[in-house]
C-alpha beads as a LAMMPS data file, in Angstrom:
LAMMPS data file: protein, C-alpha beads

384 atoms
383 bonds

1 atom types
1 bond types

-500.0 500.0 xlo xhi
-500.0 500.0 ylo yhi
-500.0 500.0 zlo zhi

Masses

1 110.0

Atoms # bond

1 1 1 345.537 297.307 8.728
2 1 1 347.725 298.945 6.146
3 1 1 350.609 301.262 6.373
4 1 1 350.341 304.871 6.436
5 1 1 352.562 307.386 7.182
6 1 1 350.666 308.970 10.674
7 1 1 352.444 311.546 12.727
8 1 1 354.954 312.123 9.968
9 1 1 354.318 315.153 7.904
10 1 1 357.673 317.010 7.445
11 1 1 355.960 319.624 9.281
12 1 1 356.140 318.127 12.433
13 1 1 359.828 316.790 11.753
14 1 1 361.641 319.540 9.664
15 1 1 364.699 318.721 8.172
16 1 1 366.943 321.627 9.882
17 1 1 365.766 320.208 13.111
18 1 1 365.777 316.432 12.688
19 1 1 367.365 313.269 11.331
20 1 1 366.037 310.556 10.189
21 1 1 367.718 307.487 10.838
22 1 1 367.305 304.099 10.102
23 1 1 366.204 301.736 12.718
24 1 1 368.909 299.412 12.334
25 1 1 371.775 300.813 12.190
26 1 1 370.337 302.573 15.209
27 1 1 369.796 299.467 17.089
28 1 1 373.770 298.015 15.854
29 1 1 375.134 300.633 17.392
30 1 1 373.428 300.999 20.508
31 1 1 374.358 297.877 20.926
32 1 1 377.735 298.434 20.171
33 1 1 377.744 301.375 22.639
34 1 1 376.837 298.905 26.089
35 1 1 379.046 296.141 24.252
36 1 1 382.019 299.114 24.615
37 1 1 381.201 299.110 28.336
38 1 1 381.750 295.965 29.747
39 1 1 378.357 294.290 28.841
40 1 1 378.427 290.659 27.006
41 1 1 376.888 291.277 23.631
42 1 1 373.363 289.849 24.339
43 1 1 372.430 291.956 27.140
44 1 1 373.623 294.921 25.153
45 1 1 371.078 293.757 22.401
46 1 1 368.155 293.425 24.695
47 1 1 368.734 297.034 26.205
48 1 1 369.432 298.584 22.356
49 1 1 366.188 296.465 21.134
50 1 1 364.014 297.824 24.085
51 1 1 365.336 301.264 23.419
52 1 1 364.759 301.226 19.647
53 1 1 361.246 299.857 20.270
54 1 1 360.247 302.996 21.835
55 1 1 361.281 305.143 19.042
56 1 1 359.816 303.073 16.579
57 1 1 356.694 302.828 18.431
58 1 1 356.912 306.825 19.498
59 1 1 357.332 306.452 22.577
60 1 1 360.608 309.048 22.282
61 1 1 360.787 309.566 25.763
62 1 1 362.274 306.701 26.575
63 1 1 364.070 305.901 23.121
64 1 1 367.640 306.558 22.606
65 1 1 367.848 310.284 24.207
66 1 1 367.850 308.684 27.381
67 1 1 371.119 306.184 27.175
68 1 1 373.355 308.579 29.168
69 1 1 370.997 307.735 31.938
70 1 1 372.172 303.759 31.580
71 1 1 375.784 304.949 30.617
72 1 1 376.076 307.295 34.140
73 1 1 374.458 304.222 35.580
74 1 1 377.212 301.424 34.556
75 1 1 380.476 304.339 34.923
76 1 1 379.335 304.953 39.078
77 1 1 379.103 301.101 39.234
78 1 1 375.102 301.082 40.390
79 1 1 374.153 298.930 37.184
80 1 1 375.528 295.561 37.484
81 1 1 376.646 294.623 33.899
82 1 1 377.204 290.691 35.001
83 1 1 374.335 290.014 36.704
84 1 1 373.100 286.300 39.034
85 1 1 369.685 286.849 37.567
86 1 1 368.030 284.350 40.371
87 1 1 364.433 282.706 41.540
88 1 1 364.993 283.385 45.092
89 1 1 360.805 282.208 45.647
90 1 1 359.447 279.680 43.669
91 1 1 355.411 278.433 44.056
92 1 1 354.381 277.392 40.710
93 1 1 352.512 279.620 38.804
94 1 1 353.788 282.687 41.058
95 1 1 357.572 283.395 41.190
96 1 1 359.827 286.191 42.940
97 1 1 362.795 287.048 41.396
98 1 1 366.351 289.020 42.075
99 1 1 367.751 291.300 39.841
100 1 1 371.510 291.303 41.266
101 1 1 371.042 294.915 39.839
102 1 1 371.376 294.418 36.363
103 1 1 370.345 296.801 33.791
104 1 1 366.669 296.718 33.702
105 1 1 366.038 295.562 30.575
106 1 1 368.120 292.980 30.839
107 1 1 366.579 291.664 34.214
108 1 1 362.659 292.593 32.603
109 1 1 363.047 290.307 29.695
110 1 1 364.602 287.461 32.253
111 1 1 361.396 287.374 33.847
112 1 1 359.127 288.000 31.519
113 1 1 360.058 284.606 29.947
114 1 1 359.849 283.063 33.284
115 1 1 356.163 284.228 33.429
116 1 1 355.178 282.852 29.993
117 1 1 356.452 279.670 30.483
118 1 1 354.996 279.301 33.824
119 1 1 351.669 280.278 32.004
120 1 1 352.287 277.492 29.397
121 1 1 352.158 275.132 32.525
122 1 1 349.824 276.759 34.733
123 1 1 347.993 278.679 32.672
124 1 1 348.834 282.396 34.545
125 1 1 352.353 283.356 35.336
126 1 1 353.422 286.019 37.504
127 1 1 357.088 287.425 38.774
128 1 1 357.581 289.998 41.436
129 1 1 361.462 291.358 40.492
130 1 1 363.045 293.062 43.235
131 1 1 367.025 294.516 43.021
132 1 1 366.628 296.053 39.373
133 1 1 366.982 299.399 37.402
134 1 1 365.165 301.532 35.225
135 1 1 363.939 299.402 32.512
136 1 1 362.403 301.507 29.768
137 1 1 359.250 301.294 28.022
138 1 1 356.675 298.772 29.986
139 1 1 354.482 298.119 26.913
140 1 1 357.510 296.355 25.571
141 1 1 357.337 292.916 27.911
142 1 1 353.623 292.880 27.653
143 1 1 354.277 292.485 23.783
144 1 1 356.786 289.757 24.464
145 1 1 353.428 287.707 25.863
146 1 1 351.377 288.368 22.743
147 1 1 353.996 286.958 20.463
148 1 1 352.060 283.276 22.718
149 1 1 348.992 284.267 21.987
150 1 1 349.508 285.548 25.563
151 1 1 347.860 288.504 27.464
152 1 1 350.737 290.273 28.965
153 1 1 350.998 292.545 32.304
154 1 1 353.654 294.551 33.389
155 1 1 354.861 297.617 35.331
156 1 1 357.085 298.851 37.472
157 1 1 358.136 301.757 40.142
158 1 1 360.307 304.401 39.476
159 1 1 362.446 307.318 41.554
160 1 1 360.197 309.427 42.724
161 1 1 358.816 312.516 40.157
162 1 1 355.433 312.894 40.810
163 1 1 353.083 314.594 43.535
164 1 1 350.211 312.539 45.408
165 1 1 346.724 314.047 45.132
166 1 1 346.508 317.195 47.850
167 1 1 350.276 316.983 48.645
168 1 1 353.446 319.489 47.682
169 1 1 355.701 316.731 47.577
170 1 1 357.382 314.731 44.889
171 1 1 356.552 311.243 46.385
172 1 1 355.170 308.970 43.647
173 1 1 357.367 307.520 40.623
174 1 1 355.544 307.861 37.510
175 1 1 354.918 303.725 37.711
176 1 1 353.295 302.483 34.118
177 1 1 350.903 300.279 33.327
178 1 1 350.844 298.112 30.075
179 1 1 348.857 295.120 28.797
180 1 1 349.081 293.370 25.760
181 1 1 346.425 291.232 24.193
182 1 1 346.742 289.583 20.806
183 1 1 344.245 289.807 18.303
184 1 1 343.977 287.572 14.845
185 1 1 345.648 290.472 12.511
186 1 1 348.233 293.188 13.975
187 1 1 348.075 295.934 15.436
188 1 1 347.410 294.344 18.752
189 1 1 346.101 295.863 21.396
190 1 1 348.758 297.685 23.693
191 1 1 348.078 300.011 26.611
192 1 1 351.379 301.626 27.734
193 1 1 350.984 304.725 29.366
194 1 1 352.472 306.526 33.213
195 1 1 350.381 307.046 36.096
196 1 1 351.471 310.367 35.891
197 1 1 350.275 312.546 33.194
198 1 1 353.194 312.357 31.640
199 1 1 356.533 310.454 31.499
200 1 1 359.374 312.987 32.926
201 1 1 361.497 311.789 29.435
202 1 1 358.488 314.024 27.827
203 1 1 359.601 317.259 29.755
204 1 1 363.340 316.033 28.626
205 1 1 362.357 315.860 25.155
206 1 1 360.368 319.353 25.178
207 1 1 362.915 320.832 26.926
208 1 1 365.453 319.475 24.130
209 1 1 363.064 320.817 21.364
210 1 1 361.888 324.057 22.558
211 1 1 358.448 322.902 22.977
212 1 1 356.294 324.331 25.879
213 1 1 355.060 322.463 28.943
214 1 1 351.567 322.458 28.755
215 1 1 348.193 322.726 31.910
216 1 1 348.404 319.990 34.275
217 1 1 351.605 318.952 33.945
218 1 1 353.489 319.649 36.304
219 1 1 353.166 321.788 40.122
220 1 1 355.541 323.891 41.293
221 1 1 356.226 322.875 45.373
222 1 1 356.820 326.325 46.856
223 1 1 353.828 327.480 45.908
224 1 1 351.604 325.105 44.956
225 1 1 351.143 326.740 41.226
226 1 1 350.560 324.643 37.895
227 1 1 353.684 325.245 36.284
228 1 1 353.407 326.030 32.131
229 1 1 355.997 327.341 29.621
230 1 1 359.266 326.806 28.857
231 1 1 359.873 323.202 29.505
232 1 1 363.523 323.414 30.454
233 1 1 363.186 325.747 33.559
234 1 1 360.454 322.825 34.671
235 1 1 363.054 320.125 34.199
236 1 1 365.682 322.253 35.895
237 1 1 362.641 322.774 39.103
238 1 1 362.078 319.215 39.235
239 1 1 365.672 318.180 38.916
240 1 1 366.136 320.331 41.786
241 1 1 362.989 319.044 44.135
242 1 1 361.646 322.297 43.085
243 1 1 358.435 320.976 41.323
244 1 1 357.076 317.831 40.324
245 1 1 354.918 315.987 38.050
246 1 1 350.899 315.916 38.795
247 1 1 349.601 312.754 38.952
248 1 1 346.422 311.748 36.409
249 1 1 343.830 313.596 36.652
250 1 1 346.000 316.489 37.721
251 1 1 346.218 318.303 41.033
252 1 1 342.746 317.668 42.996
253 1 1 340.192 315.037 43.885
254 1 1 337.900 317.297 41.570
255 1 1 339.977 316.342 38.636
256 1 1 340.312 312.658 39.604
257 1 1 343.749 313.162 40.428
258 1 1 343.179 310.767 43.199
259 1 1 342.567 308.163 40.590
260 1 1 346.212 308.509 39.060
261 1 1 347.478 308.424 42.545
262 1 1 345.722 305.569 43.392
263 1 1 346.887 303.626 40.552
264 1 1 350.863 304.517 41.183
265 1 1 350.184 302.935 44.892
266 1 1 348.929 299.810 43.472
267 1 1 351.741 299.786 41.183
268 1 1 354.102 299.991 44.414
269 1 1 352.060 297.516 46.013
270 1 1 352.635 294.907 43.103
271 1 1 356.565 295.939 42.200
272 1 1 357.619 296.944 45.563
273 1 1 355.851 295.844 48.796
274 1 1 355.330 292.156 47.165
275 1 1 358.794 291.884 45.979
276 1 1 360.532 293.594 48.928
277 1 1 362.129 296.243 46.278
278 1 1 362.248 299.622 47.409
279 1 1 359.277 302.238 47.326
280 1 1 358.425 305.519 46.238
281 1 1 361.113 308.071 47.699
282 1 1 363.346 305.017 48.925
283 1 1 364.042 304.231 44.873
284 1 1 367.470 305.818 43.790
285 1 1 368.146 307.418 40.237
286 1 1 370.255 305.399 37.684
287 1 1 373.269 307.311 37.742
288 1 1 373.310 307.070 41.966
289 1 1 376.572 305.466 43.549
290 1 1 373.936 303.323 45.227
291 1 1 371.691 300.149 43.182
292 1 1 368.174 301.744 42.437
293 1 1 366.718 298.435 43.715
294 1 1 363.631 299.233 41.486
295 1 1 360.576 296.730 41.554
296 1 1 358.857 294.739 38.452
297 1 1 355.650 293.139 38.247
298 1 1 354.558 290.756 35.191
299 1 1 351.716 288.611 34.244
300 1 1 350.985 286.095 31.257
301 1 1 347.456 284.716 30.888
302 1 1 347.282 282.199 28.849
303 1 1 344.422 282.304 26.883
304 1 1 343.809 278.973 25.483
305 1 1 344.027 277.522 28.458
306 1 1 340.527 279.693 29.852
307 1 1 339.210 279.128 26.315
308 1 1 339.482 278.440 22.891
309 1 1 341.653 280.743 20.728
310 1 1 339.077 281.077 17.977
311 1 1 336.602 281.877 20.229
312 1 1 338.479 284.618 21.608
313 1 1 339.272 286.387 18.978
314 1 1 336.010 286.279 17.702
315 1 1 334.824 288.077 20.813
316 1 1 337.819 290.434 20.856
317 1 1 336.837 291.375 17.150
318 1 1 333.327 292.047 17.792
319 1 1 334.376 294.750 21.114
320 1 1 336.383 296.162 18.781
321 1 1 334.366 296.710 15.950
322 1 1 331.362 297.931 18.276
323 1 1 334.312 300.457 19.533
324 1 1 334.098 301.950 16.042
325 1 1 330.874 302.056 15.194
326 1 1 330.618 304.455 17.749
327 1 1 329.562 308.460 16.710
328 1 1 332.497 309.658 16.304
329 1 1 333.199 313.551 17.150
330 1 1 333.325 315.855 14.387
331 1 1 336.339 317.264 15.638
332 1 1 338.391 313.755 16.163
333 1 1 340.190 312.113 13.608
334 1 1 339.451 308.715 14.284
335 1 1 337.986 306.149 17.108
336 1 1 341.633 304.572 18.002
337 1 1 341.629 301.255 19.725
338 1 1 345.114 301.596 22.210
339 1 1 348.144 300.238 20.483
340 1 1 347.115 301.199 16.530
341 1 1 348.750 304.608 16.773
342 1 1 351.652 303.082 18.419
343 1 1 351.777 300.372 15.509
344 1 1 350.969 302.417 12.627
345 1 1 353.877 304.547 13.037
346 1 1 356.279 301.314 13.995
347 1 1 355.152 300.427 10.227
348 1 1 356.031 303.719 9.364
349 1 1 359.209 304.249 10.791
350 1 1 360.896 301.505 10.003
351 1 1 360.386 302.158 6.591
352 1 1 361.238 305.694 6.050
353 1 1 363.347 305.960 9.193
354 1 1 363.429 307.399 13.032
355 1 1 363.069 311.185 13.562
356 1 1 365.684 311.972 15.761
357 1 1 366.134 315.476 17.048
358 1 1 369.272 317.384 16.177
359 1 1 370.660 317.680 19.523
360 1 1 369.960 313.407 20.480
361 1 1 371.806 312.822 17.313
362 1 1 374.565 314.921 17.720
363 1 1 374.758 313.598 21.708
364 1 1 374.831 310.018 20.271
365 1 1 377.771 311.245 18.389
366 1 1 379.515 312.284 21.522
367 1 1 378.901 309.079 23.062
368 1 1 380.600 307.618 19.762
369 1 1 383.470 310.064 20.386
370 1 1 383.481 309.626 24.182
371 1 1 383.805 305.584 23.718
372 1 1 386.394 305.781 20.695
373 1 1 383.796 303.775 18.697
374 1 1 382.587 304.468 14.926
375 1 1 379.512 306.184 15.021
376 1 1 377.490 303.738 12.241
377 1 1 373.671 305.155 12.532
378 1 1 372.721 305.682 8.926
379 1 1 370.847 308.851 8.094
380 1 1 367.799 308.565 5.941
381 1 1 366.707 310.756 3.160
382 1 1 363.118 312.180 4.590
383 1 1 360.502 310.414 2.552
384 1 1 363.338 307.677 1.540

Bonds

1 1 1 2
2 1 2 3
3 1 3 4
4 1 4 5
5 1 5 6
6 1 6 7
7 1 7 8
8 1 8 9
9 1 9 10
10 1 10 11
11 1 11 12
12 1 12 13
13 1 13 14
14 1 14 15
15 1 15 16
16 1 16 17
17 1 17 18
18 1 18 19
19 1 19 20
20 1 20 21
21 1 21 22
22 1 22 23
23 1 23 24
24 1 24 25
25 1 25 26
26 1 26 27
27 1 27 28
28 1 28 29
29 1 29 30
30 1 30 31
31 1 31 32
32 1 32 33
33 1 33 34
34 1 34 35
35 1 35 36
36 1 36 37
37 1 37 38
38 1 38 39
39 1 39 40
40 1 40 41
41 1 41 42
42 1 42 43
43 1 43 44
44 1 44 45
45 1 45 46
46 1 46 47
47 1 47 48
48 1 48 49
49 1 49 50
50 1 50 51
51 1 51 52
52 1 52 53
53 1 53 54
54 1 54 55
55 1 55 56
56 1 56 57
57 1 57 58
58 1 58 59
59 1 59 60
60 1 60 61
61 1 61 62
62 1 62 63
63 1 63 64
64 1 64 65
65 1 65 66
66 1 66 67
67 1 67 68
68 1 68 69
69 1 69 70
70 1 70 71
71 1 71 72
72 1 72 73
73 1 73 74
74 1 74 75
75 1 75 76
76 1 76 77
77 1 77 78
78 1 78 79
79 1 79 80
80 1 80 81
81 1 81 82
82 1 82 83
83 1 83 84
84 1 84 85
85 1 85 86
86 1 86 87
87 1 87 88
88 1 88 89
89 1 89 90
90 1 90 91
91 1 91 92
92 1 92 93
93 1 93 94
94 1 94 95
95 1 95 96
96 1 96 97
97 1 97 98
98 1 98 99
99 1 99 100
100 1 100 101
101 1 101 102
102 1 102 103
103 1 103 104
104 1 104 105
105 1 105 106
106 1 106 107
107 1 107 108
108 1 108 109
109 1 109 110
110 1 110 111
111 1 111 112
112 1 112 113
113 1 113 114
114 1 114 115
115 1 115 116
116 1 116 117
117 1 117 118
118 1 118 119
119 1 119 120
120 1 120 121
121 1 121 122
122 1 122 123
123 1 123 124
124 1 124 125
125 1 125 126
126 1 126 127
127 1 127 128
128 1 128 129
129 1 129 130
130 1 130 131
131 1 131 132
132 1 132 133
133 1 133 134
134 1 134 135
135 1 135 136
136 1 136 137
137 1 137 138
138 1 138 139
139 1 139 140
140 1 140 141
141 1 141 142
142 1 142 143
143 1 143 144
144 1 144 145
145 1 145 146
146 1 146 147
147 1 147 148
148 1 148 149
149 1 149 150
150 1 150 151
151 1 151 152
152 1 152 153
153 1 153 154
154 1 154 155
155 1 155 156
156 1 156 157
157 1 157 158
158 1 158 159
159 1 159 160
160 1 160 161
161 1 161 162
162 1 162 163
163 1 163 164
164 1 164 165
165 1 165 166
166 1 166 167
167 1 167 168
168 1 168 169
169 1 169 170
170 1 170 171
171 1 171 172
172 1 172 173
173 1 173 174
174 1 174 175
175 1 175 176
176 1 176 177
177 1 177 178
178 1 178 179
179 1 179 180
180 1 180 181
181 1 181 182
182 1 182 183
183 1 183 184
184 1 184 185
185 1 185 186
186 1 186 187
187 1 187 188
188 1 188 189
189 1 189 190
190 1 190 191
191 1 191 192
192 1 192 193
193 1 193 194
194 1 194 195
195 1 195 196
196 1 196 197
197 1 197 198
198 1 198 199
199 1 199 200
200 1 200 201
201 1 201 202
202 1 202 203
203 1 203 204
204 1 204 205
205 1 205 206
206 1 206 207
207 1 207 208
208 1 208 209
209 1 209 210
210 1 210 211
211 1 211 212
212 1 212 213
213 1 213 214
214 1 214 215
215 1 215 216
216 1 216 217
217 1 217 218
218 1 218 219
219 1 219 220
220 1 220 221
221 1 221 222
222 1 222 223
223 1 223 224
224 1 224 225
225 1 225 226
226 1 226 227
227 1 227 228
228 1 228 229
229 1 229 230
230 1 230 231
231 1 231 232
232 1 232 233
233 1 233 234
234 1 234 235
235 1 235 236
236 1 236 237
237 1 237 238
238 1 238 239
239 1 239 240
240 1 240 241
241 1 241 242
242 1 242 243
243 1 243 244
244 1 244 245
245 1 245 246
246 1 246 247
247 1 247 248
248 1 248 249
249 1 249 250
250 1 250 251
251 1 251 252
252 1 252 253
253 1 253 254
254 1 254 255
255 1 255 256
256 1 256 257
257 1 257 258
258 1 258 259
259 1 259 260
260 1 260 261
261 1 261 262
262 1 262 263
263 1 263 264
264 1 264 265
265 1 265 266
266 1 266 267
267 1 267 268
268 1 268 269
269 1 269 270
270 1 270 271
271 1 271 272
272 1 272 273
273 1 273 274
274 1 274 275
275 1 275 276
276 1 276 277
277 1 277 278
278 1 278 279
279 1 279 280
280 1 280 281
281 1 281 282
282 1 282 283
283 1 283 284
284 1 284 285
285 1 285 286
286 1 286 287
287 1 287 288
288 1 288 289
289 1 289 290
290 1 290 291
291 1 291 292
292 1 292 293
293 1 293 294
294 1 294 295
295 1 295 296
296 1 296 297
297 1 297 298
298 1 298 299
299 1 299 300
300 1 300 301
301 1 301 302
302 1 302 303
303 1 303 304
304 1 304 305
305 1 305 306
306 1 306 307
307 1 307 308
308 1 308 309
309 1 309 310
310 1 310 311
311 1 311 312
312 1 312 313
313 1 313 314
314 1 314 315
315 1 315 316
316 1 316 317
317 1 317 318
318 1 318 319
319 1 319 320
320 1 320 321
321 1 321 322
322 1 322 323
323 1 323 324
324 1 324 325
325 1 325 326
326 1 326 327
327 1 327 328
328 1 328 329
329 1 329 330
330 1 330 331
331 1 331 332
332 1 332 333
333 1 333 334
334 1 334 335
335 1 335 336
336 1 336 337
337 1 337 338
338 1 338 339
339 1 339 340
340 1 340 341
341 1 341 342
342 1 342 343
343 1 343 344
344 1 344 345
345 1 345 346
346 1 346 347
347 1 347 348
348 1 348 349
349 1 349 350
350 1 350 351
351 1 351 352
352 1 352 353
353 1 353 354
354 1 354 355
355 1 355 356
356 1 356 357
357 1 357 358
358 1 358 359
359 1 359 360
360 1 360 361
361 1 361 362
362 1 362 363
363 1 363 364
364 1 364 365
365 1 365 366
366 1 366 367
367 1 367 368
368 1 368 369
369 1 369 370
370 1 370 371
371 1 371 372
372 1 372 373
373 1 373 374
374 1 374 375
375 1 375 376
376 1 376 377
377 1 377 378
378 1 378 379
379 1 379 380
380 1 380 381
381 1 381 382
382 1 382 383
383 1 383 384
């Protein structure tokens, strides 16, 4: 599939409001950033990688506006920057492993690798992580599996953000889902998204940018009302257990909210109850005194060990292709297969640069200042 510049007409990025940077320099000094903090240079790598990844992939919410959240994490001592990464169960294809509380990312990539090559042996490989943190975007150890011709799993728990279906209560995390399947030419397919309807780093970034919070959202917990508008008075309600986010499908059974719901718990089930990492409202925030002990789950499939590569793809090609042949609406702009969005604008980006918003670049500049480190990011020239 060729390059095109999707998603970035000026219009949506205006120069008075963003910067565009290039990836990496981005990456360098992110990197520099958790090096400056006590972490030995290739852990800081894999956290800057997984955090430039989302940006270049748009996945902003959980790009490099949210490294205070790692840096709060490693200053009150939660996030464990020397980490005994350990198999503490071992049966074969199936493998549990503790985090020591190391930075997510870190730990994520650890066992990712462990399933992979137990799915080189076995043909599946699967590690429950227990004792981790926050470990940013979960489409990015799914990938890792693709890059062996791999079909990668993974998700994970969170603090709790989000309301269960009928409930005022913020109870849930927003717990993704991803899989990764590789197909014979890029993009390949990628399905990343929250059980919630949205990722709370999406109210951040709204409420960074102005933007307004849109119908099913997020609920207020007083009252029980859908809660639109402004987006920073939202953040500021569910900072303060005010509100939360709705699950997807939104508030009631009617809506399939139940569904969303339903989907976190079997994330929990999988990252938490398995592992023995804590659940729901027992998960701690980053920048707690106290480890978040977050839970991972990850799968590899090997393919070519079910059947032949060749074959598959063949098969993948054809779903795909029926996909879109479909009728398409007359209002839609294309039949998108998940992950082509998401690559298409990784193509993009690294080319003409990241769109950062004013106010994450200047607070990456403050971190610079903060840590008595040069600030390198290079700014692009829009269109460069």
């Amino acid at each position: 599939m060729s390059s095109q510049r999707l998603y970035e007409k000026e219009e949506l990025y205006p120069p008075e409001e963003y910067v565009r940077v290039e990836h990496k320099s981005l990456k360098e000094f992110v990197t520099n950033v958790f090096e400056k903090l006590g972490l030995r240079r290739e852990y800081a790598e894999v956290i800057a990688d997984n955090l430039v990844a989302a940006d270049l992939l748009g996945i902003s919410s959980h790009g490099v506006q949210r490294i205070r959240r790692y840096i709060g994490g490693i200053k009150v001592g939660s996030i464990n920057i020397n980490p005994n990464i350990r198999i503490i169960s071992d049966a074969g294809a199936a493998v549990l492993l503790d985090g020591d509380n190391g930075p997510g990312q870190v730990v994520g990539k650890k066992a990712m690798e462990i399933a992979i090559e137990r799915a080189k042996k076995y043909g599946v490989g699967v590690v429950f992580v227990k004792r981790s943190h926050h470990y940013g975007i979960a489409g990015y150890y799914a990938l890792m599996a693709v890059e062996h011709n791999m079909i990668g799993m993974s998700m994970t728990n969170s603090r709790p953000l989000v309301s269960y279906t009928n409930t005022l209560s913020k109870y849930l995390g927003t717990n993704p889902i991803a899989v990764a399947a590789p197909r014979k030419n890029p993009p390949p397919f990628l399905f990343d998204a929250a059980t919630s309807t949205v990722p709370v780093g999406k109210i951040e970034i709204y409420a960074k940018t102005g933007k307004k919070v849109p119908h099913s959202w997020a609920v207020s917990l007083e009252d029980g009302r859908e809660l639109t508008g402004d987006a920073a008075p939202i953040l500021d309600a569910i900072k303060k257990g005010k509100a939360a986010l709705l699950p997807l499908g939104g508030l009631f059974e009617e809506t399939g909210g139940h569904k969303g719901s339903g989907l976190a718990l079997i994330v929990e089930l999988l990252s938490a109850i398995v592992s023995g990492a804590a659940w729901t409202v027992h998960v701690r925030n980053t920048t707690d005194p106290q480890p978040a002990n977050i839970g991972h789950f990850f799968m590899a499939i090997n393919i070519e060990a079910l059947v032949p590569l060749e074959e598959y793809f063949e098969r993948m090609e054809k779903l795909i292709q029926e996909i879109k042949s479909l009728p398409k609406h007359p209002q839609a702009d294309n039949i998108w297969i998940p992950g082509e969005k998401a690559w298409l604008t990784k193509e993009t980006r690294e080319k003409i640069g990241i769109p950062l918003h004013q106010r994450v670049f200047n607070d990456l500049k403050s971190v610079a200042e903060e840590l008595g480190i040069p600030f390198t990011v290079k700014v692009l020239k829009w269109g460069a």
